[in-house]
TORDREN-130087 format. One record per residue: chain; x, y, z of N, C-alpha, C, O in turn; residue number from 1. Coordinates in nm, 2 decimals. Layout:
residues N
<zaba chain="A" n_c1="X" n_c2="Y" n_c3="Z" ca_c1="X" ca_c2="Y" ca_c3="Z" c_c1="X" c_c2="Y" c_c3="Z" o_c1="X" o_c2="Y" o_c3="Z" resi="NUM"/>
...
end
This chain:
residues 97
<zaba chain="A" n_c1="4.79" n_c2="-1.13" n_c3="0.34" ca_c1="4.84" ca_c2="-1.16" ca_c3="0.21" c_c1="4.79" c_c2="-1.05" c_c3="0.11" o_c1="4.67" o_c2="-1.06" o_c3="0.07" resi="1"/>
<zaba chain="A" n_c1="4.90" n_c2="-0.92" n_c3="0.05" ca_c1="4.80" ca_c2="-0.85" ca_c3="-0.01" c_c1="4.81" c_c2="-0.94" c_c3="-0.15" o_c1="4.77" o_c2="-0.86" o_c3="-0.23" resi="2"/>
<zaba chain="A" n_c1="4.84" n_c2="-1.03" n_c3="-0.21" ca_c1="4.84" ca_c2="-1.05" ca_c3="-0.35" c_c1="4.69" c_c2="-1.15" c_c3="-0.30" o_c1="4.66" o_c2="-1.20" o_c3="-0.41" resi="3"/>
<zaba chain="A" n_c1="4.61" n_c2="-1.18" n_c3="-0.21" ca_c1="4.52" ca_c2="-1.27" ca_c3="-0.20" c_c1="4.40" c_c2="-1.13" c_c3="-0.20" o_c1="4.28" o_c2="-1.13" o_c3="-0.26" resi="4"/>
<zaba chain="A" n_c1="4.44" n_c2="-1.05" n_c3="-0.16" ca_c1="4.31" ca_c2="-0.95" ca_c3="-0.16" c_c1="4.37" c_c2="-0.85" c_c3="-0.28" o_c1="4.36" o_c2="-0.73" o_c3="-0.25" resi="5"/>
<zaba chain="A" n_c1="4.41" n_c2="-0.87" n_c3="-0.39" ca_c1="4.45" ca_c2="-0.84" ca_c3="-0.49" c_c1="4.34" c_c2="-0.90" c_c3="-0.58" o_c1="4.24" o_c2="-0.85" o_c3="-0.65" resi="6"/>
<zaba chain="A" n_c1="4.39" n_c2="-1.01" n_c3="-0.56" ca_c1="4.32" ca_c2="-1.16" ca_c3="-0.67" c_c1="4.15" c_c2="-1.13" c_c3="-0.62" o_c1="4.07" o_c2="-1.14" o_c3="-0.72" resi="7"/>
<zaba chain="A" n_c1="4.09" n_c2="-1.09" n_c3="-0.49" ca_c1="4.00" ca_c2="-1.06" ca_c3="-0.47" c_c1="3.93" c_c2="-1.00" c_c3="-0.52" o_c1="3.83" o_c2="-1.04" o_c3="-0.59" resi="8"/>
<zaba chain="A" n_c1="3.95" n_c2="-0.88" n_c3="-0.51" ca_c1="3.94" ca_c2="-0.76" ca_c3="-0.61" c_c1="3.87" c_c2="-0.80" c_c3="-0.70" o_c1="3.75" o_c2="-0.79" o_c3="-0.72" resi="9"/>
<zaba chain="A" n_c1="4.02" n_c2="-0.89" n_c3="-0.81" ca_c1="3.99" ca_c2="-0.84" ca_c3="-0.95" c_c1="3.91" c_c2="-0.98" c_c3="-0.96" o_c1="3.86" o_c2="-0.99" o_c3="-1.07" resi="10"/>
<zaba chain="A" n_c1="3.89" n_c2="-1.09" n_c3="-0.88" ca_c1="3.78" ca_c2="-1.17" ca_c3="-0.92" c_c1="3.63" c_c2="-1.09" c_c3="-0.92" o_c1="3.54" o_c2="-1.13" o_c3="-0.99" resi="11"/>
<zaba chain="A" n_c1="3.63" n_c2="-0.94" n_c3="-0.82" ca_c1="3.47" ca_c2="-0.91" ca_c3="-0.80" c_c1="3.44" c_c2="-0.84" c_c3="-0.89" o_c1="3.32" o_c2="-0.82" o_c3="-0.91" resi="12"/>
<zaba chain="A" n_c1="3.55" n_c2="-0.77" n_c3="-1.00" ca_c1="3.55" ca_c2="-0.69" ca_c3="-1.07" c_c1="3.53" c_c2="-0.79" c_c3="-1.22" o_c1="3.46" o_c2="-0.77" o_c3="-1.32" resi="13"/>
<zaba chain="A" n_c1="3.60" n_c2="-0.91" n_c3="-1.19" ca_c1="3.55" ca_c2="-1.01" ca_c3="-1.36" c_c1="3.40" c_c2="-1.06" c_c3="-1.32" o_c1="3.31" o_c2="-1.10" o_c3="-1.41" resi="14"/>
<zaba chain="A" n_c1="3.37" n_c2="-1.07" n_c3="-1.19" ca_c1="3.22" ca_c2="-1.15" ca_c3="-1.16" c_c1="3.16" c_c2="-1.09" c_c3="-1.03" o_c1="3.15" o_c2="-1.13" o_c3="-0.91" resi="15"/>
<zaba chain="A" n_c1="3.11" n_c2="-0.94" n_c3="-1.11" ca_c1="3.08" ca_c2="-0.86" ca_c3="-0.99" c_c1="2.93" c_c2="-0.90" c_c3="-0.96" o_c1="2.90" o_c2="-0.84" o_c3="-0.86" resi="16"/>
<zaba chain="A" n_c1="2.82" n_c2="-1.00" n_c3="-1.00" ca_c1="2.76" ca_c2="-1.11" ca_c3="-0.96" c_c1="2.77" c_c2="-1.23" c_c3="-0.88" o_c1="2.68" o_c2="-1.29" o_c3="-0.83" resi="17"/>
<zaba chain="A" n_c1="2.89" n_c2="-1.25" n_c3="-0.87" ca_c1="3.00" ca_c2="-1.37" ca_c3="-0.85" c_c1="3.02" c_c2="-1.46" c_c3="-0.90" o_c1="2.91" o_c2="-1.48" o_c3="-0.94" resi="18"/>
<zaba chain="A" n_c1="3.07" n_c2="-1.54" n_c3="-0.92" ca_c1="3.16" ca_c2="-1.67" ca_c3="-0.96" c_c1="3.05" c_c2="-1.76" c_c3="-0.98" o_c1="3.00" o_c2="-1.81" o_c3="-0.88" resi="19"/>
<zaba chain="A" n_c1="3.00" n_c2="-1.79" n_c3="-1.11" ca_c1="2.96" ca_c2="-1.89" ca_c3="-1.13" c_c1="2.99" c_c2="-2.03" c_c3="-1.08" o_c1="3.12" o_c2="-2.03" o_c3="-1.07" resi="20"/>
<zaba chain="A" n_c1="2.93" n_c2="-2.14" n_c3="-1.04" ca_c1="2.95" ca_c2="-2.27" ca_c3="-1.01" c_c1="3.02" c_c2="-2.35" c_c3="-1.18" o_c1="3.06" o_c2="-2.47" o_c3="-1.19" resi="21"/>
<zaba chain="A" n_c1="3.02" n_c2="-2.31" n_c3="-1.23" ca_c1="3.06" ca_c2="-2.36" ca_c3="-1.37" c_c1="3.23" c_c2="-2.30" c_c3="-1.40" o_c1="3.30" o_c2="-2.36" o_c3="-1.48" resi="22"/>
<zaba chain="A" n_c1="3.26" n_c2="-2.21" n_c3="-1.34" ca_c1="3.34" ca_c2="-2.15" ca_c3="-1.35" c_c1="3.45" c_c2="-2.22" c_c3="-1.25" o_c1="3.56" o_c2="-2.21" o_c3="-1.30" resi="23"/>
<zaba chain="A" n_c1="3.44" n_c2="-2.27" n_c3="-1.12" ca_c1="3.51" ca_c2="-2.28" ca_c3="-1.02" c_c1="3.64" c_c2="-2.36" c_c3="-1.04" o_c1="3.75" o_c2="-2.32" o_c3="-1.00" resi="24"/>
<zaba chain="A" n_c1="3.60" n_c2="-2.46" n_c3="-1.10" ca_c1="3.71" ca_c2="-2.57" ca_c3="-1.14" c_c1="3.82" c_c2="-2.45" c_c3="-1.25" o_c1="3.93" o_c2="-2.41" o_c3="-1.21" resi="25"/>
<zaba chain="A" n_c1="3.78" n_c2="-2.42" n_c3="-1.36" ca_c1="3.87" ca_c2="-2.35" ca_c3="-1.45" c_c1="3.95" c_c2="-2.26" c_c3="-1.40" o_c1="4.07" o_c2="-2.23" o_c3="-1.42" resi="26"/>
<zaba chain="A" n_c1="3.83" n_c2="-2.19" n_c3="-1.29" ca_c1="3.91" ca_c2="-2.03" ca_c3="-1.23" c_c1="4.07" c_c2="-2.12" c_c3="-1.13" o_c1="4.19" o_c2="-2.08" o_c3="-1.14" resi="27"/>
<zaba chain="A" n_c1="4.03" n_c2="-2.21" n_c3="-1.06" ca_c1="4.11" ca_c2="-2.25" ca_c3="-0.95" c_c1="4.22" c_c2="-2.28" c_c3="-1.03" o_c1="4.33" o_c2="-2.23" o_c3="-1.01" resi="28"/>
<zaba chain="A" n_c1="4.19" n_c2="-2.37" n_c3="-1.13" ca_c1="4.32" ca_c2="-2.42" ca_c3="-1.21" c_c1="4.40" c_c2="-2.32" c_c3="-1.26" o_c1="4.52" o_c2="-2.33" o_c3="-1.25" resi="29"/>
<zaba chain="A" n_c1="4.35" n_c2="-2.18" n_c3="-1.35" ca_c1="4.46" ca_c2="-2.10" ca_c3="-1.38" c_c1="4.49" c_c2="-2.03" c_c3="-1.24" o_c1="4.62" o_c2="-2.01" o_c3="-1.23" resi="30"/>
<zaba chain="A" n_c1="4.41" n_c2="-1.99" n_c3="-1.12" ca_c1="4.48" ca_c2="-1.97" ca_c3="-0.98" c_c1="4.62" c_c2="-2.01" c_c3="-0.96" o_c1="4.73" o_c2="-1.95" o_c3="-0.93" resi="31"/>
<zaba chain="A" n_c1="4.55" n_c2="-2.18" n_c3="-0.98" ca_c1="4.71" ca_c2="-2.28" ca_c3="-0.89" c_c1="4.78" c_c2="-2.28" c_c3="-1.00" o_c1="4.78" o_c2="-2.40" o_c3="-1.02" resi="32"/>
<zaba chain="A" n_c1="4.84" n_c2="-2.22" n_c3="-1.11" ca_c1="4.92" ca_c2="-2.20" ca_c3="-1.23" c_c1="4.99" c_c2="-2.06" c_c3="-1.18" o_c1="5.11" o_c2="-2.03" o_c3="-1.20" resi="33"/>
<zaba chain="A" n_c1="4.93" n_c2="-2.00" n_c3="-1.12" ca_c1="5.00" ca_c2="-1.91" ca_c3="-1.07" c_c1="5.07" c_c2="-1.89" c_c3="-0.92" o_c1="5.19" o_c2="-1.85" o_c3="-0.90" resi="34"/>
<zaba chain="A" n_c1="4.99" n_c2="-1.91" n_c3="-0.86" ca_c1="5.01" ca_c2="-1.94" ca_c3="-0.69" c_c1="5.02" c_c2="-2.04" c_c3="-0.61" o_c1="5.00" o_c2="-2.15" o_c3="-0.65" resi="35"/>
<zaba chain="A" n_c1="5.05" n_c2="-2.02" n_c3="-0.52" ca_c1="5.12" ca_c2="-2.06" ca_c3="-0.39" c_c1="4.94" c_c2="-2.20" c_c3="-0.33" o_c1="4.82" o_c2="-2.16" o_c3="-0.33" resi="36"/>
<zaba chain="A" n_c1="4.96" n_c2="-2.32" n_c3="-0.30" ca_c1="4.86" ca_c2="-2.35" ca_c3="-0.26" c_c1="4.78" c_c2="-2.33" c_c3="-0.14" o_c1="4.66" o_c2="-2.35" o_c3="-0.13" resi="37"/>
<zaba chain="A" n_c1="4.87" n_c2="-2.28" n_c3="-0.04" ca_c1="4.79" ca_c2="-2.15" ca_c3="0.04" c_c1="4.73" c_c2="-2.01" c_c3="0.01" o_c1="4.65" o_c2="-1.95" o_c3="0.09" resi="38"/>
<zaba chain="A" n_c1="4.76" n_c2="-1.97" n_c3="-0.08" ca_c1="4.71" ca_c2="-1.86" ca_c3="-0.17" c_c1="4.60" c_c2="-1.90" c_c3="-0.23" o_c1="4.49" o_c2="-1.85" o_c3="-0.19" resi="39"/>
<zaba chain="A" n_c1="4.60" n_c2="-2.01" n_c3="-0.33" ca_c1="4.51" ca_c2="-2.08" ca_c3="-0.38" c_c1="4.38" c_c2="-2.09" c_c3="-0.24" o_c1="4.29" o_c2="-2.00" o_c3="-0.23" resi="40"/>
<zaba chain="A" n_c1="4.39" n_c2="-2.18" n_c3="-0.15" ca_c1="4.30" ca_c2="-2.22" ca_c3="-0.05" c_c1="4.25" c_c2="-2.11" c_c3="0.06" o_c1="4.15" o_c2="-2.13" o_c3="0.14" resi="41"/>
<zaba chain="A" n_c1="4.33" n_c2="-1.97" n_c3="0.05" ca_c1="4.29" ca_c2="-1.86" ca_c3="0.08" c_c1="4.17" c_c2="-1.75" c_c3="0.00" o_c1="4.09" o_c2="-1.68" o_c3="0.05" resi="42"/>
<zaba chain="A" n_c1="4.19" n_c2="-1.76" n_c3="-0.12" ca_c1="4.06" ca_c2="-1.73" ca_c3="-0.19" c_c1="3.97" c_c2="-1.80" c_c3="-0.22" o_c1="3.85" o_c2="-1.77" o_c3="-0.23" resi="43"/>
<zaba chain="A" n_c1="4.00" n_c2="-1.88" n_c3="-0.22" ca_c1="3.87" ca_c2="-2.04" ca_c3="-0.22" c_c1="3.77" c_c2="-1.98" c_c3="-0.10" o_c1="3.65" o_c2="-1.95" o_c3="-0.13" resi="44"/>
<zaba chain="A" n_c1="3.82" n_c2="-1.98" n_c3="0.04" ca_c1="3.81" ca_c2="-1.95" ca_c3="0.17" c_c1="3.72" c_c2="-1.82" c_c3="0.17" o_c1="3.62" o_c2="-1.81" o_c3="0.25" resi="45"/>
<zaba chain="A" n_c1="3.78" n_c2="-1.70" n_c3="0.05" ca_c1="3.72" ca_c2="-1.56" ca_c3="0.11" c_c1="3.61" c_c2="-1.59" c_c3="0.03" o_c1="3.50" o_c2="-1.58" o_c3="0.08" resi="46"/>
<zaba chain="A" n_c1="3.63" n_c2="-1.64" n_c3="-0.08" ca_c1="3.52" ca_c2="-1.67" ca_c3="-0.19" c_c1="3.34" c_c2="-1.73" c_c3="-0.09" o_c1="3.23" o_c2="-1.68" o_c3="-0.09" resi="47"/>
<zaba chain="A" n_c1="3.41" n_c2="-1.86" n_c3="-0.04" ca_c1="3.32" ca_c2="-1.93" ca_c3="0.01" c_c1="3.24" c_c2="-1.86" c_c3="0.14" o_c1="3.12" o_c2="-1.87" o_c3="0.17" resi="48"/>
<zaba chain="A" n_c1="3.33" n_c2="-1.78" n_c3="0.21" ca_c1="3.28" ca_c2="-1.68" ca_c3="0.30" c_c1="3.20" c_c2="-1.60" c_c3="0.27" o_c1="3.13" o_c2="-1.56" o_c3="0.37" resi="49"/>
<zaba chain="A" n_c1="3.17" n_c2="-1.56" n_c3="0.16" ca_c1="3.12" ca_c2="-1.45" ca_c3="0.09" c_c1="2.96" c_c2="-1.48" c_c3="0.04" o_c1="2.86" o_c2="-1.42" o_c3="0.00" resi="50"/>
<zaba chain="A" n_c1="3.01" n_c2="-1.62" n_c3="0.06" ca_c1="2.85" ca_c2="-1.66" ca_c3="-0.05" c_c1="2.77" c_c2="-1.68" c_c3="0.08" o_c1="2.81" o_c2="-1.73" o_c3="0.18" resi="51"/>
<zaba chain="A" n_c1="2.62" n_c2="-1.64" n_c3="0.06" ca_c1="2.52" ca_c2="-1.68" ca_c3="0.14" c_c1="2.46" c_c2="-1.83" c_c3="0.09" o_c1="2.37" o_c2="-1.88" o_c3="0.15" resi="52"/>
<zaba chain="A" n_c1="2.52" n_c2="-1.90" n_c3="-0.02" ca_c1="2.51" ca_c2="-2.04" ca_c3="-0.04" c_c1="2.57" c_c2="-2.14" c_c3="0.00" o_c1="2.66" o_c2="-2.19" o_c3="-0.06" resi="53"/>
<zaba chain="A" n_c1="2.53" n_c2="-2.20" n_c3="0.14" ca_c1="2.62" ca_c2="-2.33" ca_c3="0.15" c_c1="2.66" c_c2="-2.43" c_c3="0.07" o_c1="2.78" o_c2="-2.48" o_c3="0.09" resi="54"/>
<zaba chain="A" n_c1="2.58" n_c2="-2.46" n_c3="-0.02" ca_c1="2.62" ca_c2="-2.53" ca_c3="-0.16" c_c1="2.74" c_c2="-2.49" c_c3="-0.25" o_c1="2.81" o_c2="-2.56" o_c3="-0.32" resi="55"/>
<zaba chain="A" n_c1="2.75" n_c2="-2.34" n_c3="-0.26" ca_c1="2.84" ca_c2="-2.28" ca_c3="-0.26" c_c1="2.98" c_c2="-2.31" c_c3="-0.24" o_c1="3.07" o_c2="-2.34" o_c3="-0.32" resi="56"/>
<zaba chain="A" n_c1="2.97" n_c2="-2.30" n_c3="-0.12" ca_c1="3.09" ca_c2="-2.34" ca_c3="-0.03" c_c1="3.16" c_c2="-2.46" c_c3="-0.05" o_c1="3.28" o_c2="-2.47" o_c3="-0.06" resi="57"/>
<zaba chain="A" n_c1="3.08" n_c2="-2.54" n_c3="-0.06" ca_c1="3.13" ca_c2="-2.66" ca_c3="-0.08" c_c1="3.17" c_c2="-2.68" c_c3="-0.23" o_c1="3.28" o_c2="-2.74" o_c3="-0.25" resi="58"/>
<zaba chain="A" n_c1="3.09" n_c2="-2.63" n_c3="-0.35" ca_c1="3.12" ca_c2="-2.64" ca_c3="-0.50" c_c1="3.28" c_c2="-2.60" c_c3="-0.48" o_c1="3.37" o_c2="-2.67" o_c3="-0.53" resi="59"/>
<zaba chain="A" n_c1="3.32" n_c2="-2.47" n_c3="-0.41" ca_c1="3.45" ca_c2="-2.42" ca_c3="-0.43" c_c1="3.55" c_c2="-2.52" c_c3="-0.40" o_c1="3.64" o_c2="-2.53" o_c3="-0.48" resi="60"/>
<zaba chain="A" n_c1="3.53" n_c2="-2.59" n_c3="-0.28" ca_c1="3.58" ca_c2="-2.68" ca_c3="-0.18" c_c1="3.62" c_c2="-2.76" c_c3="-0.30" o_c1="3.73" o_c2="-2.75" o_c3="-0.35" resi="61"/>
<zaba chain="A" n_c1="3.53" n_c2="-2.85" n_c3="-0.34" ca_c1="3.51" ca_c2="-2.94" ca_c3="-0.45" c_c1="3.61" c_c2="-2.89" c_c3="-0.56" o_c1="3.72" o_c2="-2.96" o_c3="-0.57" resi="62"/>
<zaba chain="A" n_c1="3.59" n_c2="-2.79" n_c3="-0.64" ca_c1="3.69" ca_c2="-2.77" ca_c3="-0.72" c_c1="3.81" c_c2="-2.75" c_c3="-0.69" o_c1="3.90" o_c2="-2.80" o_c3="-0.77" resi="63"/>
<zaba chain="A" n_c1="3.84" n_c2="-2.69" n_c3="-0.60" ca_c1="4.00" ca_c2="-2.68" ca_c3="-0.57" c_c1="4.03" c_c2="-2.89" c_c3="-0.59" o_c1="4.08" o_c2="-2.95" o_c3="-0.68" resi="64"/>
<zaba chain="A" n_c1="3.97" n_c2="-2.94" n_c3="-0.48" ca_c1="4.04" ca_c2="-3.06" ca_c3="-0.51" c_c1="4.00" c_c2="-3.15" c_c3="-0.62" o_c1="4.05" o_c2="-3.26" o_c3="-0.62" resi="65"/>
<zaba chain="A" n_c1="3.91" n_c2="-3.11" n_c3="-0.72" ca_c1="3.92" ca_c2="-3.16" ca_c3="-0.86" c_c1="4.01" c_c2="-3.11" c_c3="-0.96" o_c1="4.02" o_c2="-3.17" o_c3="-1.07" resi="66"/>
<zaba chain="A" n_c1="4.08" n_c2="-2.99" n_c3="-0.93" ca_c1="4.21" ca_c2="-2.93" ca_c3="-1.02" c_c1="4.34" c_c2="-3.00" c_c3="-0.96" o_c1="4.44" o_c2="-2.96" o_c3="-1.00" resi="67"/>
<zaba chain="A" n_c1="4.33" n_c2="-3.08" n_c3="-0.90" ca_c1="4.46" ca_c2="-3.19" ca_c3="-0.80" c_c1="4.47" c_c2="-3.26" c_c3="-0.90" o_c1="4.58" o_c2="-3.29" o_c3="-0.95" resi="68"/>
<zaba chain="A" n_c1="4.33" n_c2="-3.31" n_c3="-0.96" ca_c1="4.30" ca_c2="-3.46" ca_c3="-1.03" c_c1="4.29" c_c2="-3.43" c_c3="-1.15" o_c1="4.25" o_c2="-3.53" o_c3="-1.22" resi="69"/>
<zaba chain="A" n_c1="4.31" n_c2="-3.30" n_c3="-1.24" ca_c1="4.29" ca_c2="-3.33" ca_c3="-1.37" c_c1="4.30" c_c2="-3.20" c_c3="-1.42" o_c1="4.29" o_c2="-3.11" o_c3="-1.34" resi="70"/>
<zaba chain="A" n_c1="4.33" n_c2="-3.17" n_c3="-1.51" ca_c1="4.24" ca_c2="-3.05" ca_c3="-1.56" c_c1="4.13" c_c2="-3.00" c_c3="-1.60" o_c1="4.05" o_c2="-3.09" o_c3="-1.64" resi="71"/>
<zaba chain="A" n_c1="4.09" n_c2="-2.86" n_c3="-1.62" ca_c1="3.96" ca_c2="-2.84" ca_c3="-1.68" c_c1="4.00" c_c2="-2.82" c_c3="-1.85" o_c1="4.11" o_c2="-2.82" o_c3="-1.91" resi="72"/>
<zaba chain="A" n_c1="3.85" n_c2="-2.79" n_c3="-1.93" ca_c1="3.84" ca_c2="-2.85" ca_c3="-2.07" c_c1="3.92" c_c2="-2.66" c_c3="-2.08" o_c1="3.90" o_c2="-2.57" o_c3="-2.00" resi="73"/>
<zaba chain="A" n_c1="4.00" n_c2="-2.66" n_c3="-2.23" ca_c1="4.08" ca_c2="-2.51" ca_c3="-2.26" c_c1="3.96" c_c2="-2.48" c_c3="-2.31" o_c1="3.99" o_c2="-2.37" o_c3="-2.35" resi="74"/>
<zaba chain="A" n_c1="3.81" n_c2="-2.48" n_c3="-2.33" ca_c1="3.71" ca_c2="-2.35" ca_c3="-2.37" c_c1="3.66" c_c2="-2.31" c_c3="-2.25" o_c1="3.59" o_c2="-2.21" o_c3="-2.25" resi="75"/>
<zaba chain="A" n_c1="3.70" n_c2="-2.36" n_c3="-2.12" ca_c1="3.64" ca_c2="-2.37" ca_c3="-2.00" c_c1="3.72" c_c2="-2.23" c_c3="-1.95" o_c1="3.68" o_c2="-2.12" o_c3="-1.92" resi="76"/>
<zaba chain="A" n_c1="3.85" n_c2="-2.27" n_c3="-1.96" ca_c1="3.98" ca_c2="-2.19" ca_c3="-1.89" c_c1="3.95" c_c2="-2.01" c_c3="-1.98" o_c1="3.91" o_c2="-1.90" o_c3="-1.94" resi="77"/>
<zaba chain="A" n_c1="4.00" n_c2="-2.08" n_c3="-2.09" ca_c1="3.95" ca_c2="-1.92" ca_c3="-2.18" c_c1="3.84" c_c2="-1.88" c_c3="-2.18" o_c1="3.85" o_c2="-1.80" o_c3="-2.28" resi="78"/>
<zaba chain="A" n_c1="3.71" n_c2="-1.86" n_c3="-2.13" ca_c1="3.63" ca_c2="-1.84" ca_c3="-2.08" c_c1="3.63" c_c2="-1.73" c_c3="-1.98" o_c1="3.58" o_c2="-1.62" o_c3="-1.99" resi="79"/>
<zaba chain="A" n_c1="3.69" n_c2="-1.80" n_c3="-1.88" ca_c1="3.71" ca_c2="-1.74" ca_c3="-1.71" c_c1="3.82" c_c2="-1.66" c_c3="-1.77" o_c1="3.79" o_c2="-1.54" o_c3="-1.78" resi="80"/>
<zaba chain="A" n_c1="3.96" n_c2="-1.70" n_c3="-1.82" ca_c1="4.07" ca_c2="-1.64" ca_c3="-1.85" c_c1="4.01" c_c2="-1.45" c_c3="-1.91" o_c1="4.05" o_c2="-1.34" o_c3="-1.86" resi="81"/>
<zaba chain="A" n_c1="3.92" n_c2="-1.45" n_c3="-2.03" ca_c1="3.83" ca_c2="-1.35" ca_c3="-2.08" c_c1="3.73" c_c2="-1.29" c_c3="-1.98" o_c1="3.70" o_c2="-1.17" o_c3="-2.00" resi="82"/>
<zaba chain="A" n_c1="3.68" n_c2="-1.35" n_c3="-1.87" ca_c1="3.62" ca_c2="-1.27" ca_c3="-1.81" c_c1="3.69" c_c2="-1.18" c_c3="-1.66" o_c1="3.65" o_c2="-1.08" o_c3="-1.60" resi="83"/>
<zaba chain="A" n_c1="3.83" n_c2="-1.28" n_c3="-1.64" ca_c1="3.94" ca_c2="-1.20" ca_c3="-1.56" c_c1="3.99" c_c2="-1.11" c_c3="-1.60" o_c1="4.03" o_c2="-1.04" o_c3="-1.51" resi="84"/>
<zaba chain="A" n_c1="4.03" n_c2="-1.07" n_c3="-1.76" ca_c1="4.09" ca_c2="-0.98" ca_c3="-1.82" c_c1="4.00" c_c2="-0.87" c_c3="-1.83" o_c1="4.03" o_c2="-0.75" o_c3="-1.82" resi="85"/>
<zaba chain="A" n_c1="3.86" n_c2="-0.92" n_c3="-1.86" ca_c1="3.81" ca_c2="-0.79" ca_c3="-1.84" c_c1="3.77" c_c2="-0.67" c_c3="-1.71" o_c1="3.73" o_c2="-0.55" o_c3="-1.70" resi="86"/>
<zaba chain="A" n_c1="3.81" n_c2="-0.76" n_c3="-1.64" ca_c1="3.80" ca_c2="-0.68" ca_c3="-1.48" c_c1="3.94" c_c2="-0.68" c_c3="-1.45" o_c1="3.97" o_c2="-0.71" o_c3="-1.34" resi="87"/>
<zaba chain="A" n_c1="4.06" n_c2="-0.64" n_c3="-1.55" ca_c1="4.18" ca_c2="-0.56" ca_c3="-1.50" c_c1="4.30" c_c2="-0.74" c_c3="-1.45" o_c1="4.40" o_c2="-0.72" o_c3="-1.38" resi="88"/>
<zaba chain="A" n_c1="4.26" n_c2="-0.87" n_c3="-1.50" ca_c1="4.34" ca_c2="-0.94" ca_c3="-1.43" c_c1="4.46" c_c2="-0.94" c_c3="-1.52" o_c1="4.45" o_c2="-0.92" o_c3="-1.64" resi="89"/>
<zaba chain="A" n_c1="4.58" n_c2="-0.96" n_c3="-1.43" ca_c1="4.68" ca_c2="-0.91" ca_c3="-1.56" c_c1="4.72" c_c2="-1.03" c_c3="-1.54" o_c1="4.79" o_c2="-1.05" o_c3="-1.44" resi="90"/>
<zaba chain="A" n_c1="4.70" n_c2="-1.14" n_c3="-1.63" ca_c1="4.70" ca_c2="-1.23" ca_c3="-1.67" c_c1="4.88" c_c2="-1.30" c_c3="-1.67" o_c1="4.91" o_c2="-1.41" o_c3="-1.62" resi="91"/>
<zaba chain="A" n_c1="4.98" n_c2="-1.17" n_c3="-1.74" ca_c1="5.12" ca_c2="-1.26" ca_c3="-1.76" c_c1="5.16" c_c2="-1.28" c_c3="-1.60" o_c1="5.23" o_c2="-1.38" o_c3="-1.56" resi="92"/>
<zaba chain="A" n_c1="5.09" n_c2="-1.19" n_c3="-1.50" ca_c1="5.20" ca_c2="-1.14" ca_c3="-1.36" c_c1="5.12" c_c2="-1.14" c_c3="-1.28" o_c1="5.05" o_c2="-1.05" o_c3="-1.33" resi="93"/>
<zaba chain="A" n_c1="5.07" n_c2="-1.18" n_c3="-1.17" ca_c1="5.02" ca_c2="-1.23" ca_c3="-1.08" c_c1="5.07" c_c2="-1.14" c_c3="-0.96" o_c1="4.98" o_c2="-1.08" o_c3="-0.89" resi="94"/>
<zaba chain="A" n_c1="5.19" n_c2="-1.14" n_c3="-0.94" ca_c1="5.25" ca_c2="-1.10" ca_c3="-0.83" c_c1="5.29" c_c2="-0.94" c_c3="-0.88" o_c1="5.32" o_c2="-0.93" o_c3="-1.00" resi="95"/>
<zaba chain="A" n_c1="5.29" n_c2="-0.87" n_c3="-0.83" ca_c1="5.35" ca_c2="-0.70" ca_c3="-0.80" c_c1="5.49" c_c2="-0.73" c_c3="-0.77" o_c1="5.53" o_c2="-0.81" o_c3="-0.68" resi="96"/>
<zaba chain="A" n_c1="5.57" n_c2="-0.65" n_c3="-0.87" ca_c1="5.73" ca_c2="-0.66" ca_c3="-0.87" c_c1="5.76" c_c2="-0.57" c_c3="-0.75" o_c1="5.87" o_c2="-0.55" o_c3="-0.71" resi="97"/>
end
């Protein structure tokens, strides 16, 4: 899937630390606003792979299926939304024409 190792990328480039646990729920929700929910559960996946935190793993886990049930708060979203932008996420288009 190159639009999953796309999205990769430009998540390492907004949190070239990585991905806050605070962030997980917000990030996933503008994710599944864009994508496919295999797409969605494919970065979740590389994400969780990547962390040497099993707690980790599971937070991601966790958030994907708490953006099923609700949304996250909009200072949450624009947050993540401002730190994807600054590592190149192009925010309107997701997908490469």
């Amino acid at each position: 899937m190159p639009i999953v190792a796309n999205i990769i990328g430009w998540l390492r480039a907004g949190y070239p630390e990585g991905v806050p646990e605070v962030d997980y729920l917000p990030l996933f929700a503008l994710l599944g606003s864009k994508l496919t929910d295999d797409e969605v559960r494919a970065i979740a996946d590389e994400l969780a792979a990547g962390s040497s935190d099993p707690h980790s793993a599971r937070a991601i886990r966790a958030a994907i299926n708490a953006v099923t049930q609700g949304q996250p708060l909009d200072v949450d979203i624009a947050r993540v939304r401002a730190r994807l932008a600054a590592g190149g996420w192009p925010l309107a288009n997701v997908r490469p024409d």
